[in-house]
C-alpha positions in Angstrom: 45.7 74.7 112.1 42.4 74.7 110.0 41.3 76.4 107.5 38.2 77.6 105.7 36.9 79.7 103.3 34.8 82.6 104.0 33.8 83.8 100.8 33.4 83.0 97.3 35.2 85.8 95.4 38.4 85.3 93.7 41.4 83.9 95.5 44.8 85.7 95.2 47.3 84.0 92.8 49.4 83.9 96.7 46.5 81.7 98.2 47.8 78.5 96.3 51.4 78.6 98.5 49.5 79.5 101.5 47.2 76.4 101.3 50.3 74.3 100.4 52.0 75.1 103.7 48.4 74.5 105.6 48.5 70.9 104.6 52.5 70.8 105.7 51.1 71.5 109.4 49.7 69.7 112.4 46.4 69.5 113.3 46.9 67.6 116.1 47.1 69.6 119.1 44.0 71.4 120.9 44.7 74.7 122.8 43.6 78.5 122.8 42.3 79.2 119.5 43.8 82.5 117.5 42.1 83.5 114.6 43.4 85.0 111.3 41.7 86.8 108.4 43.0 87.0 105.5 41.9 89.9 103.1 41.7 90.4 99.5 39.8 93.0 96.9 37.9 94.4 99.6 36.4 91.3 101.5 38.1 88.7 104.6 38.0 85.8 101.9 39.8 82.8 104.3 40.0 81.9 107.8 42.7 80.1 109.3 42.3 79.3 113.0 45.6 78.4 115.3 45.7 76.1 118.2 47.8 77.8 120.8 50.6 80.9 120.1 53.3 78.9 119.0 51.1 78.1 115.7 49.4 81.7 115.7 53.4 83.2 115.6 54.6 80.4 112.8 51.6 81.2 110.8 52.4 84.8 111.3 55.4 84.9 110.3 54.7 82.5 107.6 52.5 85.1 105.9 54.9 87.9 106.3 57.6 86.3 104.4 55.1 86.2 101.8 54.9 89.9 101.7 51.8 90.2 103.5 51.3 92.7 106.4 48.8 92.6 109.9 46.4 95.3 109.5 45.9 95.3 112.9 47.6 96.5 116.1 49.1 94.7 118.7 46.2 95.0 121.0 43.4 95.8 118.5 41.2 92.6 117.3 38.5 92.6 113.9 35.4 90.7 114.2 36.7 88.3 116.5 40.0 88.0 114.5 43.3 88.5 115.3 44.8 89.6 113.0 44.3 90.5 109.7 46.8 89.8 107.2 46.4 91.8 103.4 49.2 92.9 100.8 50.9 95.7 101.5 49.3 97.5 98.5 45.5 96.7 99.3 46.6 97.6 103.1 47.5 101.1 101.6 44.6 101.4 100.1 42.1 99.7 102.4 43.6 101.6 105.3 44.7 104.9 104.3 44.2 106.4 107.9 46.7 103.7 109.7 
């Protein structure tokens, strides 16, 4: 998996256990690339790009057990991401219509 920053706005107090389990993971293998966003006060502020599903689902899930949530449907992508992972309270109120 890598990992970049897309922005330079303030990074949720979360991001710090998210980047700790980035470095815990491989970076080893090359396949299909699945993007994630992740979104905070308003703005995609990191990107973390998966090599194959197997990563895109552990990183997935990873984020969920941190009480974030996919903004996006199944089938539905966002600027070439997808998915698009934000807290359940900025989801709310980012995306009152969904």
């Amino acid at each position: 998996m890598k990992s970049r920053y897309l922005t330079e706005t303030e990074r949720p107090e979360y991001d710090a256990l998210i980047t700790r389990w980035l470095d815990e993971q491989s970076t080893d293998v090359d396949s299909i690339p699945y993007k994630i966003a992740l979104y905070h006060d308003g703005y995609m502020y990191r990107s973390i790009t998966c090599s194959g599903l197997g990563e895109y689902s552990s990183a997935s899930s990873f984020l969920e057990s941190q009480g974030l949530v996919n903004a996006l449907k199944p089938d539905e992508t966002c600027r070439g991401y997808d998915a698009l992972f934000v807290t359940a309270q900025e989801y709310k109120k980012a995306f009152p219509a969904r």
